[in-house]
PDB file of N, CA, C and O in Angstrom, chain B, residues numbered from 101:
ATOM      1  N   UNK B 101     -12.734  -7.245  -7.089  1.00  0.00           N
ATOM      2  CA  UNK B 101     -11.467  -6.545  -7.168  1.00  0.00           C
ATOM      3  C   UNK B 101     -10.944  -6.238  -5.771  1.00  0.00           C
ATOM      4  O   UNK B 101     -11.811  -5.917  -4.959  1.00  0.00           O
ATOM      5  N   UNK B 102     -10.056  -6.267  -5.468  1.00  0.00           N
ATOM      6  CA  UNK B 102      -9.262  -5.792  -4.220  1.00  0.00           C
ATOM      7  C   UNK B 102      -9.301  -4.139  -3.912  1.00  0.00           C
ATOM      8  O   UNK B 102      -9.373  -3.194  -4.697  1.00  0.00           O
ATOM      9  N   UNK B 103      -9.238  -4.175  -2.709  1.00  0.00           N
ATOM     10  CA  UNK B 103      -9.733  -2.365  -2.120  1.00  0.00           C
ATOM     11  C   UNK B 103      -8.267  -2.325  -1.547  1.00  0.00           C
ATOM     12  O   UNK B 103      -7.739  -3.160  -0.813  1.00  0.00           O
ATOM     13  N   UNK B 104      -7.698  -1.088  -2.082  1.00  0.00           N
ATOM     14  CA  UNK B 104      -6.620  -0.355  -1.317  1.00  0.00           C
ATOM     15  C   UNK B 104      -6.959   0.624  -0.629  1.00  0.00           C
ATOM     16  O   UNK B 104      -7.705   1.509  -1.047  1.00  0.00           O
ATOM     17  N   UNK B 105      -6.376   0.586   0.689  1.00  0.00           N
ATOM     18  CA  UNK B 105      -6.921   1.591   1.954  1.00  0.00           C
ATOM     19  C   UNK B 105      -5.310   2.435   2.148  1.00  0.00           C
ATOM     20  O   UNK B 105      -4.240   2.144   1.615  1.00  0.00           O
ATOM     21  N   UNK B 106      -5.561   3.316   2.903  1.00  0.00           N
ATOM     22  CA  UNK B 106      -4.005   3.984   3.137  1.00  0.00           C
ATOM     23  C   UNK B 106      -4.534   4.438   4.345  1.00  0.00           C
ATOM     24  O   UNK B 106      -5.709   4.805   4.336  1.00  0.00           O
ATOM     25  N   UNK B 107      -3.974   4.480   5.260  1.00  0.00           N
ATOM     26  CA  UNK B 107      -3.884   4.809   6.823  1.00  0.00           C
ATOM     27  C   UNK B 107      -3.735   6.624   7.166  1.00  0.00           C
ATOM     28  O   UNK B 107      -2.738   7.269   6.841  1.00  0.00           O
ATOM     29  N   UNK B 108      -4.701   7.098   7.731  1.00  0.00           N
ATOM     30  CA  UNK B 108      -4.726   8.710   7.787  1.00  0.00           C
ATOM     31  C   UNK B 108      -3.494   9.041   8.120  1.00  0.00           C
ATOM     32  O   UNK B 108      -3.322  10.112   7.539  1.00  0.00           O
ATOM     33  N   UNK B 109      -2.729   8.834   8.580  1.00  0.00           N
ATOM     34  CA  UNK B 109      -1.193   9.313   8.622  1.00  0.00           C
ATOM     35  C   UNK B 109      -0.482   9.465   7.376  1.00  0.00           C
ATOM     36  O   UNK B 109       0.579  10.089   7.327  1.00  0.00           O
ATOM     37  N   UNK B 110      -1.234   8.701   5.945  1.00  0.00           N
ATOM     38  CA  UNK B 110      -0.733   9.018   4.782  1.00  0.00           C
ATOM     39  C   UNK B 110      -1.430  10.469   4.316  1.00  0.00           C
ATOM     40  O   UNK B 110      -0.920  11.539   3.982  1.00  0.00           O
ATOM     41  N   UNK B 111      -2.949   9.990   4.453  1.00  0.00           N
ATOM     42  CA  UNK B 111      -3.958  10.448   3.908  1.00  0.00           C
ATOM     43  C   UNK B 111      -4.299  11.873   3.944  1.00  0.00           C
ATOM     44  O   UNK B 111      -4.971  12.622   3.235  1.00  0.00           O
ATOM     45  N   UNK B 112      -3.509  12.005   5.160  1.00  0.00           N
ATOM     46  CA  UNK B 112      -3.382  13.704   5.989  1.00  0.00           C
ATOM     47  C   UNK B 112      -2.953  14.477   4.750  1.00  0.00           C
ATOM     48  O   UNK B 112      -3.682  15.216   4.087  1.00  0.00           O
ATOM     49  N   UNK B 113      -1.386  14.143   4.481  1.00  0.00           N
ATOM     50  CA  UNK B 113      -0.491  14.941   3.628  1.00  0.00           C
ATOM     51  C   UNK B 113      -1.084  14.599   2.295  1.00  0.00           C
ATOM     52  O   UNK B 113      -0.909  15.570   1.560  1.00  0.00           O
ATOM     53  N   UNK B 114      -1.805  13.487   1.573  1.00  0.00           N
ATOM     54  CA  UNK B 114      -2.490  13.069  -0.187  1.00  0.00           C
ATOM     55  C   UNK B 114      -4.244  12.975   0.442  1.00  0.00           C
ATOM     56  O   UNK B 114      -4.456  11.988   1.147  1.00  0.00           O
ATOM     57  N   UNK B 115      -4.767  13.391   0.343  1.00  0.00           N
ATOM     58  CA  UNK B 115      -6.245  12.666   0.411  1.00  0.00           C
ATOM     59  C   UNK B 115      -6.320  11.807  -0.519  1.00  0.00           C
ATOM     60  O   UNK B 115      -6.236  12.130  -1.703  1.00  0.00           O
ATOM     61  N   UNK B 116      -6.483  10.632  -0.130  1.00  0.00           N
ATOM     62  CA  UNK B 116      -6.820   9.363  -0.826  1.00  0.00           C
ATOM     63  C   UNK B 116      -7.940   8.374  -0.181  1.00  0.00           C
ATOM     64  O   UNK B 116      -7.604   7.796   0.852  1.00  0.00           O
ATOM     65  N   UNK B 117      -9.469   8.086  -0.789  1.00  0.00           N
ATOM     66  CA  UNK B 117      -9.981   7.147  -0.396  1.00  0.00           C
ATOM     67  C   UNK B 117      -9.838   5.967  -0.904  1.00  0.00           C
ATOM     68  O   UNK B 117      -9.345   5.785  -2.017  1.00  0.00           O
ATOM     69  N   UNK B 118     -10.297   4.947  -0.065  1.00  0.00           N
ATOM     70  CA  UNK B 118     -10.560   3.454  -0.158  1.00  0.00           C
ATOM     71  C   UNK B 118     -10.981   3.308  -1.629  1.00  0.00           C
ATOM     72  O   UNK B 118     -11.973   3.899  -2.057  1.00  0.00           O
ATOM     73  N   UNK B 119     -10.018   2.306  -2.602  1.00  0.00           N
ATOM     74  CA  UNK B 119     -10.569   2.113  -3.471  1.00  0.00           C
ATOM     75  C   UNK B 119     -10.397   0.781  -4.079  1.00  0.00           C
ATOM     76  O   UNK B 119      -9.517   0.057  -3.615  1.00  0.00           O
ATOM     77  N   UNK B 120     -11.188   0.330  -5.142  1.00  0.00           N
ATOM     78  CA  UNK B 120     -10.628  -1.380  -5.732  1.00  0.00           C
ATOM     79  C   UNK B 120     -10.440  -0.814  -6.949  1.00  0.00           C
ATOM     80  O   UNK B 120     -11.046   0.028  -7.611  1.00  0.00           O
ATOM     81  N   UNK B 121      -9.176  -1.660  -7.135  1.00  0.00           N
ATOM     82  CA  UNK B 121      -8.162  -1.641  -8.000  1.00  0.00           C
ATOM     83  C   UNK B 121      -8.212  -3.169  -8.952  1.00  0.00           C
ATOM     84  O   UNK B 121      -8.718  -4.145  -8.398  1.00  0.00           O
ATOM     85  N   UNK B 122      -7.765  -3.289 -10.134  1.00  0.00           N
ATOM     86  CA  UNK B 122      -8.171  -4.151 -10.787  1.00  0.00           C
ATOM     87  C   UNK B 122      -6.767  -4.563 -11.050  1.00  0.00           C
ATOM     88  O   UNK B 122      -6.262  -4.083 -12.064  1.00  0.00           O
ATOM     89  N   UNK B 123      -5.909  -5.511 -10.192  1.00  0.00           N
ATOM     90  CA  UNK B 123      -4.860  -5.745  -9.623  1.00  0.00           C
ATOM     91  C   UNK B 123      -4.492  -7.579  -9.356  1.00  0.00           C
ATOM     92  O   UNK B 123      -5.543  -7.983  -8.860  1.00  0.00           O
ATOM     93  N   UNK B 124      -4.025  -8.166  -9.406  1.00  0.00           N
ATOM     94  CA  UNK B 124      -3.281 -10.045  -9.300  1.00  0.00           C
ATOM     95  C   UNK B 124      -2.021  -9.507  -7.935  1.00  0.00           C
ATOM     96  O   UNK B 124      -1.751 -10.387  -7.118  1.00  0.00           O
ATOM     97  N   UNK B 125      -1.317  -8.106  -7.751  1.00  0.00           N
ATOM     98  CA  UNK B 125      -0.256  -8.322  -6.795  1.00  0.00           C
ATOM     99  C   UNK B 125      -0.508  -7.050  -6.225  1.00  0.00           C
ATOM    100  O   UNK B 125      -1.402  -6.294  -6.603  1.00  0.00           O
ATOM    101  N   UNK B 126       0.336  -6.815  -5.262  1.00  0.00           N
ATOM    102  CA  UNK B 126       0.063  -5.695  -4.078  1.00  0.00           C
ATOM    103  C   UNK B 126       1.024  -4.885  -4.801  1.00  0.00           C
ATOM    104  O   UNK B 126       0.930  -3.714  -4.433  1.00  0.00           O
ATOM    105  N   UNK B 127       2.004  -5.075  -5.779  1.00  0.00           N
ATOM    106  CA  UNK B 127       3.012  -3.686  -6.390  1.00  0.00           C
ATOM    107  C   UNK B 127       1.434  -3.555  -7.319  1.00  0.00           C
ATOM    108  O   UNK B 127       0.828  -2.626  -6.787  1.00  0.00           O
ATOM    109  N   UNK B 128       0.727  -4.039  -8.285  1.00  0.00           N
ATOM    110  CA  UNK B 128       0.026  -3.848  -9.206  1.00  0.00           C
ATOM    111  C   UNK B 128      -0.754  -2.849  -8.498  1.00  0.00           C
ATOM    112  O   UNK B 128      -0.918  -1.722  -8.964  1.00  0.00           O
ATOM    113  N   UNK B 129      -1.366  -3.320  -7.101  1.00  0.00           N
ATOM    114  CA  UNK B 129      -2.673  -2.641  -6.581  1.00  0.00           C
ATOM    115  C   UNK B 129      -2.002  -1.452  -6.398  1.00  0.00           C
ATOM    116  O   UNK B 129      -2.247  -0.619  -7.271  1.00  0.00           O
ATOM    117  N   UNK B 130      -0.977  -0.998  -5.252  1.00  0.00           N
ATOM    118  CA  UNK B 130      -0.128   0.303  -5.176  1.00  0.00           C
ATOM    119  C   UNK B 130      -0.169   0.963  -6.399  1.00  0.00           C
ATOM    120  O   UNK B 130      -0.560   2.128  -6.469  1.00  0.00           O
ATOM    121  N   UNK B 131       0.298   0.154  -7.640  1.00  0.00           N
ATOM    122  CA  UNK B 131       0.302   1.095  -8.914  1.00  0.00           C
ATOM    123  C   UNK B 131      -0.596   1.806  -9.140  1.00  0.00           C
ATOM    124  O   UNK B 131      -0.400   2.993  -9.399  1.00  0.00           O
ATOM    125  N   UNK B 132      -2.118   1.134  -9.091  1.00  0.00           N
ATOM    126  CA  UNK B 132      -3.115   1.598  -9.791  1.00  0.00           C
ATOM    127  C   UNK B 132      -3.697   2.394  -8.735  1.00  0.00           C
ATOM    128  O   UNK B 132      -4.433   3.303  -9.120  1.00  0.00           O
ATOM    129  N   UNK B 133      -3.536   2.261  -7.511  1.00  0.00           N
ATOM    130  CA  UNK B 133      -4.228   3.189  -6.318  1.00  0.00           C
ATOM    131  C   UNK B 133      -2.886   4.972  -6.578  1.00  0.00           C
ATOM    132  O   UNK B 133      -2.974   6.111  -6.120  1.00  0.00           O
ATOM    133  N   UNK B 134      -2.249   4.566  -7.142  1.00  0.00           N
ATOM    134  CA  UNK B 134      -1.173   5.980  -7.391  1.00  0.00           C
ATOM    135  C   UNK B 134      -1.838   6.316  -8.265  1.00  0.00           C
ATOM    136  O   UNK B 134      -2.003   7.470  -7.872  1.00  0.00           O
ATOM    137  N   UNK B 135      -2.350   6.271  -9.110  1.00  0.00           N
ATOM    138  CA  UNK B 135      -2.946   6.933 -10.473  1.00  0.00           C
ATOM    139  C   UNK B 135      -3.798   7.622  -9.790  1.00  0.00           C
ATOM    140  O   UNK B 135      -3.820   8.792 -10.171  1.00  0.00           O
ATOM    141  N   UNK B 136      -4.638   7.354  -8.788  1.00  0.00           N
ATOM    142  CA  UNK B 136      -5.645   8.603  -8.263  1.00  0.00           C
ATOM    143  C   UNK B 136      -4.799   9.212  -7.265  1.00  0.00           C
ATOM    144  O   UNK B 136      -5.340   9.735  -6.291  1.00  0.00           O
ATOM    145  N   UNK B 137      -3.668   9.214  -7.367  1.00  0.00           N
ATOM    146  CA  UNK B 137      -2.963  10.178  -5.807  1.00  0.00           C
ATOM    147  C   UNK B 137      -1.548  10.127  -6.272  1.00  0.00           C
ATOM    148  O   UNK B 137      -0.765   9.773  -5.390  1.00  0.00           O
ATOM    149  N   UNK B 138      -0.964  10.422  -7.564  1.00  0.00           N
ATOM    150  CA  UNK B 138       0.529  10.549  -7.623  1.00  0.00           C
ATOM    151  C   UNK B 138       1.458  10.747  -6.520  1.00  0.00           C
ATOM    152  O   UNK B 138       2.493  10.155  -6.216  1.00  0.00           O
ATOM    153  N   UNK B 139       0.886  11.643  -6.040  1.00  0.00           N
ATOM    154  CA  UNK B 139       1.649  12.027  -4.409  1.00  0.00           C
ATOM    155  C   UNK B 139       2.442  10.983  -3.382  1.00  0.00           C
ATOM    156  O   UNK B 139       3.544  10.933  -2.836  1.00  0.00           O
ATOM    157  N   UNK B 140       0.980  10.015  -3.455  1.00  0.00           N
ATOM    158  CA  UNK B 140       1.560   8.693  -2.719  1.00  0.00           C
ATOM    159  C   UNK B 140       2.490   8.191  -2.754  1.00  0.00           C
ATOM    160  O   UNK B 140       3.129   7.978  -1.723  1.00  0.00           O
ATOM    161  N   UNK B 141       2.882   7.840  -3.877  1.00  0.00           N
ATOM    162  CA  UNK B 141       3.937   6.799  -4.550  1.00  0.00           C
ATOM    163  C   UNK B 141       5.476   6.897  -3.597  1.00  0.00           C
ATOM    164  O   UNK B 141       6.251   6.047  -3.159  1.00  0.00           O
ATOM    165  N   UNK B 142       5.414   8.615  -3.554  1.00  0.00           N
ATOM    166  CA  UNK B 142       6.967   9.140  -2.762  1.00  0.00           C
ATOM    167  C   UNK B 142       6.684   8.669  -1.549  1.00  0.00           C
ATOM    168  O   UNK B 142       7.566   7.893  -1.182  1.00  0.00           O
ATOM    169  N   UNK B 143       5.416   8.873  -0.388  1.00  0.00           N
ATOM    170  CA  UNK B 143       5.584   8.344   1.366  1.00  0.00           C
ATOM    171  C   UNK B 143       5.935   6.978   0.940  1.00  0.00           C
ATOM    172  O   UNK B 143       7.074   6.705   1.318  1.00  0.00           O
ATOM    173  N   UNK B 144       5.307   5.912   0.216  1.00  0.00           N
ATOM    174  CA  UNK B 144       5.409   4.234   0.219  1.00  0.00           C
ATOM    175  C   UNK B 144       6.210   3.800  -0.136  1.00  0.00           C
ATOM    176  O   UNK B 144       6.839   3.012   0.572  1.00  0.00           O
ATOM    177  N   UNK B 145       6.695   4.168  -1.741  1.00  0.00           N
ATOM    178  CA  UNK B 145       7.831   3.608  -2.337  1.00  0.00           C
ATOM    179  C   UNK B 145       9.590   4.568  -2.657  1.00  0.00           C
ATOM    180  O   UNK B 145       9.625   5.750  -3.001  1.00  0.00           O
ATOM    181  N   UNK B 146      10.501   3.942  -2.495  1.00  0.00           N
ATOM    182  CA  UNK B 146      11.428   4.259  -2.373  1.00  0.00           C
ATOM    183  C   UNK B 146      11.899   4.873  -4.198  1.00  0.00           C
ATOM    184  O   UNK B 146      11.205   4.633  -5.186  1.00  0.00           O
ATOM    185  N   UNK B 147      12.924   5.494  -4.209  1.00  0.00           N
ATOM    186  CA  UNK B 147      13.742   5.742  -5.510  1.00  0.00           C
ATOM    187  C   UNK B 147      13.851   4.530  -6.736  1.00  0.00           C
ATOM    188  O   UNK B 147      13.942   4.526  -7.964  1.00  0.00           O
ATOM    189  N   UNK B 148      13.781   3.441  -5.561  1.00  0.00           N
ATOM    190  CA  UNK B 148      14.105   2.232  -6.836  1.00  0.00           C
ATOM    191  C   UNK B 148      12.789   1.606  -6.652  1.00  0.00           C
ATOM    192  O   UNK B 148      12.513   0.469  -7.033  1.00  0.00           O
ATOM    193  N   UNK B 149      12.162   2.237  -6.176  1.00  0.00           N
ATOM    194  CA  UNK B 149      10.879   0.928  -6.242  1.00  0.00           C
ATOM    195  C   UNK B 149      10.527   0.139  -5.436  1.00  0.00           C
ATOM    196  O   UNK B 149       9.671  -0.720  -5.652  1.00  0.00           O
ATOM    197  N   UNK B 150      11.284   0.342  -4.107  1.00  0.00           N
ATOM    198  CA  UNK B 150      11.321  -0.650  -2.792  1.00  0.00           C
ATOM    199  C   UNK B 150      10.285   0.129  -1.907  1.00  0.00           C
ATOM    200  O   UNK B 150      10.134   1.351  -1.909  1.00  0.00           O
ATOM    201  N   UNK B 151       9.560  -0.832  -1.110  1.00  0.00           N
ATOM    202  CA  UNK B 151       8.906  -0.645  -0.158  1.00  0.00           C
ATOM    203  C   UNK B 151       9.448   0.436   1.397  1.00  0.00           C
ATOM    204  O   UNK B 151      10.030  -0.064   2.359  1.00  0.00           O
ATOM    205  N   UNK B 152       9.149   1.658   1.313  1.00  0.00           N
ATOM    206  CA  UNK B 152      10.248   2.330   2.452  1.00  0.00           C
ATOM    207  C   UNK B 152      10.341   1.509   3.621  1.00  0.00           C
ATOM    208  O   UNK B 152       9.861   0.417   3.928  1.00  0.00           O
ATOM    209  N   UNK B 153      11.194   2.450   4.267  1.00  0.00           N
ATOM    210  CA  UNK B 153      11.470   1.591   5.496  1.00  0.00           C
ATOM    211  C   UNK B 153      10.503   1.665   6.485  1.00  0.00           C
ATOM    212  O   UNK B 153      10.476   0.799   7.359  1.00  0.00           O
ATOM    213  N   UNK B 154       9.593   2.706   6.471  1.00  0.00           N
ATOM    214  CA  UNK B 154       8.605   2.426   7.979  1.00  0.00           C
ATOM    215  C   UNK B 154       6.962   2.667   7.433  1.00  0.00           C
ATOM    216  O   UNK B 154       5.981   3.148   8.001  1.00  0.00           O
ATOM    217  N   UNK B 155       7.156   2.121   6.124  1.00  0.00           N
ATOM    218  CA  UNK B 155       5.944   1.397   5.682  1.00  0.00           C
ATOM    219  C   UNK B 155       5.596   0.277   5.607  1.00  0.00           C
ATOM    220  O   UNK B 155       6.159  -0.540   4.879  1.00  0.00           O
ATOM    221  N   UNK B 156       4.063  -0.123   6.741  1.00  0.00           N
ATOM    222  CA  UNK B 156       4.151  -1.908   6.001  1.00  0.00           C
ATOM    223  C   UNK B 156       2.843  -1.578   5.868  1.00  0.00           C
ATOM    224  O   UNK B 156       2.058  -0.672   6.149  1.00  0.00           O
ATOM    225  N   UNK B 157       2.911  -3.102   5.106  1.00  0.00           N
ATOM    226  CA  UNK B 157       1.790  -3.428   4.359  1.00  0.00           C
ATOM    227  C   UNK B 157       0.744  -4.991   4.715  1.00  0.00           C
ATOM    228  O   UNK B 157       0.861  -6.210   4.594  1.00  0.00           O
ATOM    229  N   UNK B 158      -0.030  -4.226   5.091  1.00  0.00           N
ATOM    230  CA  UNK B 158      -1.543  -5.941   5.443  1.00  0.00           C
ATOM    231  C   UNK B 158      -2.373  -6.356   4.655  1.00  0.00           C
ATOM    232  O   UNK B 158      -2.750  -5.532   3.822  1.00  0.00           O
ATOM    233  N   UNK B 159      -2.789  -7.314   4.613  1.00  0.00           N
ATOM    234  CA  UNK B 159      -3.797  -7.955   3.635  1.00  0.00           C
ATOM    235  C   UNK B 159      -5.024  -9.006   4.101  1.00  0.00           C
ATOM    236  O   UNK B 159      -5.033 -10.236   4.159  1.00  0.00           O
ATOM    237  N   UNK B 160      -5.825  -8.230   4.340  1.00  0.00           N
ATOM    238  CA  UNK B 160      -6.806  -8.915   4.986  1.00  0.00           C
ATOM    239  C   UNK B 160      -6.236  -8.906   6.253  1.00  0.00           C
ATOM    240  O   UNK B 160      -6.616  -9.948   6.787  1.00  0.00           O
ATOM    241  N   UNK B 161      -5.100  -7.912   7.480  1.00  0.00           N
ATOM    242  CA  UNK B 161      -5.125  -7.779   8.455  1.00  0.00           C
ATOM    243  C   UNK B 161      -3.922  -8.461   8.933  1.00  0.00           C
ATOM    244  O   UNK B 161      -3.451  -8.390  10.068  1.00  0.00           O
ATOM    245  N   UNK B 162      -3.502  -9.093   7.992  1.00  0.00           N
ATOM    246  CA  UNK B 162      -1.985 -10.005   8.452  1.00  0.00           C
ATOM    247  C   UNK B 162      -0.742  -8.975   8.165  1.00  0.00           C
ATOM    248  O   UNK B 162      -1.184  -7.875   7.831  1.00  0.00           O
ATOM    249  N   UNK B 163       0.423  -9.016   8.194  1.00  0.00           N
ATOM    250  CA  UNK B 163       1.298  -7.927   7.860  1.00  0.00           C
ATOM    251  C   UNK B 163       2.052  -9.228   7.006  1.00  0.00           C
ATOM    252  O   UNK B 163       2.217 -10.439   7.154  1.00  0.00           O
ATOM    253  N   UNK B 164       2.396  -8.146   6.014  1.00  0.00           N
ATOM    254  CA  UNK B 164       3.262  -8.676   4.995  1.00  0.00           C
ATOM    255  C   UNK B 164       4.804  -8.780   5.155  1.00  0.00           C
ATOM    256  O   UNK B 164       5.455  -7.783   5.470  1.00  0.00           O
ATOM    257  N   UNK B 165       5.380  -9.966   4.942  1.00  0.00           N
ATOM    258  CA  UNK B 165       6.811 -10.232   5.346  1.00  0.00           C
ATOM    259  C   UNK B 165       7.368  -8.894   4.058  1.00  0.00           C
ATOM    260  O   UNK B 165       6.786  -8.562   3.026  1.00  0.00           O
ATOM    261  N   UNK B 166       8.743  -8.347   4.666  1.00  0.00           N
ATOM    262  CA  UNK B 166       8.664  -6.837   3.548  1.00  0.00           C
ATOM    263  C   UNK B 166       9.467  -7.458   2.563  1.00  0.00           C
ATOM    264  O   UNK B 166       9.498  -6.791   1.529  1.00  0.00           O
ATOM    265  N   UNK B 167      10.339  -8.835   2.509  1.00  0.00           N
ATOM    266  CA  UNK B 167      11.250  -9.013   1.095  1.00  0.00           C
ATOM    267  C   UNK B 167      10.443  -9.420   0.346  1.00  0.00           C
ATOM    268  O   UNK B 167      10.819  -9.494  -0.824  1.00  0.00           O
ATOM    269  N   UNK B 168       9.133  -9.822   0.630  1.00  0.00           N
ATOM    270  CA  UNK B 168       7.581 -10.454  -0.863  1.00  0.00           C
ATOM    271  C   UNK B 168       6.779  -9.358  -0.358  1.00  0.00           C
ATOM    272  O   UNK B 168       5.692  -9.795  -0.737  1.00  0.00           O
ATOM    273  N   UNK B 169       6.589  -8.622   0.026  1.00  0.00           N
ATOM    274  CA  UNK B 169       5.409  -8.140   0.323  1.00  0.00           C
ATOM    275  C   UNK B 169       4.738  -7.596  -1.212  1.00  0.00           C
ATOM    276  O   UNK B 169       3.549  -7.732  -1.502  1.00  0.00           O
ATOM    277  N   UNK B 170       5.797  -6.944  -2.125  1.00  0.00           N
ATOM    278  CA  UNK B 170       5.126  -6.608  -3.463  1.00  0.00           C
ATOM    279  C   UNK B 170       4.680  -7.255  -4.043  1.00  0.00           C
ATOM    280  O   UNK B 170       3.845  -6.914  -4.880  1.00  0.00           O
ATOM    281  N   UNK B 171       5.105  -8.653  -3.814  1.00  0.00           N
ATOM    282  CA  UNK B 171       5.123  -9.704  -4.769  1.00  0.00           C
ATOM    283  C   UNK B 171       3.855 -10.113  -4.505  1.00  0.00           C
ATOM    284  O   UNK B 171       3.084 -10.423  -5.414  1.00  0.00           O
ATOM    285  N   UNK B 172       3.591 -10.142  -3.481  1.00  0.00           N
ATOM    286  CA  UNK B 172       2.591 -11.208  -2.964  1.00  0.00           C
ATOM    287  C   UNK B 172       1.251 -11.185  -3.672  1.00  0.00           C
ATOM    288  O   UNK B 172       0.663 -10.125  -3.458  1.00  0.00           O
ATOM    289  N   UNK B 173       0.500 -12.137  -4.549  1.00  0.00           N
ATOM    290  CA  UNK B 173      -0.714 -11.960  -5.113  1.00  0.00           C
ATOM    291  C   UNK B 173      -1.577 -11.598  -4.262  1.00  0.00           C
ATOM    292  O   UNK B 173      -1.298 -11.458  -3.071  1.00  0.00           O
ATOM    293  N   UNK B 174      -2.810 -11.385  -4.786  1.00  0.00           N
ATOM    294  CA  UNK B 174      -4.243 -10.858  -4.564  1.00  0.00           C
ATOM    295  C   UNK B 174      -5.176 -11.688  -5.110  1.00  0.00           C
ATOM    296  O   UNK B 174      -5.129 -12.140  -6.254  1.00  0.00           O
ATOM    297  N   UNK B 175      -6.179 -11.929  -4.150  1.00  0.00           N
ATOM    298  CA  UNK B 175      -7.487 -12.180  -4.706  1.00  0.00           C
ATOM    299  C   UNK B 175      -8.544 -11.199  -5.158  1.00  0.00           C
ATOM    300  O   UNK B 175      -8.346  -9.984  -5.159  1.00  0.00           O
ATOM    301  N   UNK B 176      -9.697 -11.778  -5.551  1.00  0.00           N
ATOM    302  CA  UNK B 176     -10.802 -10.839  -5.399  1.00  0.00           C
ATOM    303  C   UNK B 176     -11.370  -9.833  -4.627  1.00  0.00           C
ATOM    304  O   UNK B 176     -11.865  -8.785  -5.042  1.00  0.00           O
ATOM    305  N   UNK B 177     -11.261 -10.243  -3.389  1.00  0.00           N
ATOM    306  CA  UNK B 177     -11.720  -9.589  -2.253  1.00  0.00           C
ATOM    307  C   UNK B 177     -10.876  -9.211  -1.087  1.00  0.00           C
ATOM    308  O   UNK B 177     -11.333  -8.976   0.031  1.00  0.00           O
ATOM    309  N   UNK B 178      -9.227  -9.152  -1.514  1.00  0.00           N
ATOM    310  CA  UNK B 178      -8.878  -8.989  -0.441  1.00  0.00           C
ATOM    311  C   UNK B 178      -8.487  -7.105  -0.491  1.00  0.00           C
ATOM    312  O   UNK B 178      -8.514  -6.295  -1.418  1.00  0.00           O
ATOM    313  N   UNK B 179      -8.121  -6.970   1.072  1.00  0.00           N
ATOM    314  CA  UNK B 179      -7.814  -5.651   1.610  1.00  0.00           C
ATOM    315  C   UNK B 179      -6.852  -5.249   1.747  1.00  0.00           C
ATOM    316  O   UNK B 179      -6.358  -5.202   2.874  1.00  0.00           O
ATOM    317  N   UNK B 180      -6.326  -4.886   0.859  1.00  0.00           N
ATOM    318  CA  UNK B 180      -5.122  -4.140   1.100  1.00  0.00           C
ATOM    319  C   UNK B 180      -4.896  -2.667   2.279  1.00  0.00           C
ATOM    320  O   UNK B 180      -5.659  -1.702   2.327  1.00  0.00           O
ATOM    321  N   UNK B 181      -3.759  -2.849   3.060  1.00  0.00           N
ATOM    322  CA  UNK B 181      -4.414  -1.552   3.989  1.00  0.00           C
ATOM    323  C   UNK B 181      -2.382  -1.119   3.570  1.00  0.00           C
ATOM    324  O   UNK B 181      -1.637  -1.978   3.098  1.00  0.00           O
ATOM    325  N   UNK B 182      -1.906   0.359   3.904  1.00  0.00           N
ATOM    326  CA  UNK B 182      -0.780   0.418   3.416  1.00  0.00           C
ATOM    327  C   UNK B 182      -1.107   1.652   4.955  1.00  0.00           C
ATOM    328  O   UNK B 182      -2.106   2.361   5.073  1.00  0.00           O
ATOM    329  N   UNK B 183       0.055   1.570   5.929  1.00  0.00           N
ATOM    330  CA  UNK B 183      -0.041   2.063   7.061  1.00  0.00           C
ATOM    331  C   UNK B 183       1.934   2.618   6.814  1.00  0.00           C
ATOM    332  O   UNK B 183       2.835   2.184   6.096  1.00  0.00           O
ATOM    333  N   UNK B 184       1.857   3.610   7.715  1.00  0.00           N
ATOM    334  CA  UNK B 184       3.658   4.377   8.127  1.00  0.00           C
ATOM    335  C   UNK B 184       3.647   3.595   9.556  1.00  0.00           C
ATOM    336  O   UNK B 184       2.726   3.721  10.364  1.00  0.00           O
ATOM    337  N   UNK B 185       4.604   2.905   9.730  1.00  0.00           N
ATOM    338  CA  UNK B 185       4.754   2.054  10.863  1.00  0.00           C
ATOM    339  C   UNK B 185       5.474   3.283  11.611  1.00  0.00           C
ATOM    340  O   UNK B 185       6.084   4.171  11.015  1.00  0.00           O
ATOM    341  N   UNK B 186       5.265   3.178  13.421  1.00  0.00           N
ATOM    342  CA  UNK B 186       6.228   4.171  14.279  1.00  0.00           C
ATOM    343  C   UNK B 186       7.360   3.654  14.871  1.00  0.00           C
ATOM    344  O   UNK B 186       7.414   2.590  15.488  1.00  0.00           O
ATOM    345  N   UNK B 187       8.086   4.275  14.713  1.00  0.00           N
ATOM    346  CA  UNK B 187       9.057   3.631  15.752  1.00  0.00           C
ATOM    347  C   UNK B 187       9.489   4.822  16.451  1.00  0.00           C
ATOM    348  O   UNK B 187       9.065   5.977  16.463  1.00  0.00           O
ATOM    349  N   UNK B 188      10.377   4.275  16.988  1.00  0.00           N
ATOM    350  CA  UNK B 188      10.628   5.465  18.632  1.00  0.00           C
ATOM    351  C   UNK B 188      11.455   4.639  19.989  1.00  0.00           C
ATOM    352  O   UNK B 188      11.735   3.452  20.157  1.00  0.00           O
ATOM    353  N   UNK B 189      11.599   5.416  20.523  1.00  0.00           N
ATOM    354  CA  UNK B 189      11.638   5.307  21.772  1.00  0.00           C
ATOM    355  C   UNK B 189      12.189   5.470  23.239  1.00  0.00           C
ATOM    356  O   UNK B 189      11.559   5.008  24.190  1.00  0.00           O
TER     357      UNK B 189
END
């Protein structure tokens, strides 16, 4: 099953650990990693269901292009990591 991670900058404001989720896409895995942390759902996902704006998302360490990133399937073993990107400057 695939492990969803969330980056302590989430984790601060929801405590949420590393978990595998029994998931085929990265909206599925998000879904089922919200069931142990309702909280989450509001930092990551938007009103309609969109990926916010200074959240991205890696998989196995690559960053996900953000117009598929939900879409994008899953294997067995991969890592989902869900990080608040910074910007600034």
């Amino acid at each position: 099953m695939p492990t969803v991670s969330f980056a302590p900058a989430l984790t601060r404001h929801v405590p949420c650990p590393p978990q595998e989720v029994d998931a085929l896409s990265v909206r599925a895995a998000l879904d089922a990693a919200f069931l142990a942390a309702p909280p989450l759902r509001h930092y990551v996902l938007d009103e309609q269901g969109g990926l916010r704006k200074h959240v991205a998302l890696f998989v196995n360490g690559e960053m996900l292009l953000r117009p598929t990133a939900l879409e994008r399937p899953l294997a067995a073993r991969d890592q989902l990591m869900v990080i608040q990107a910074l910007t600034g400057g």
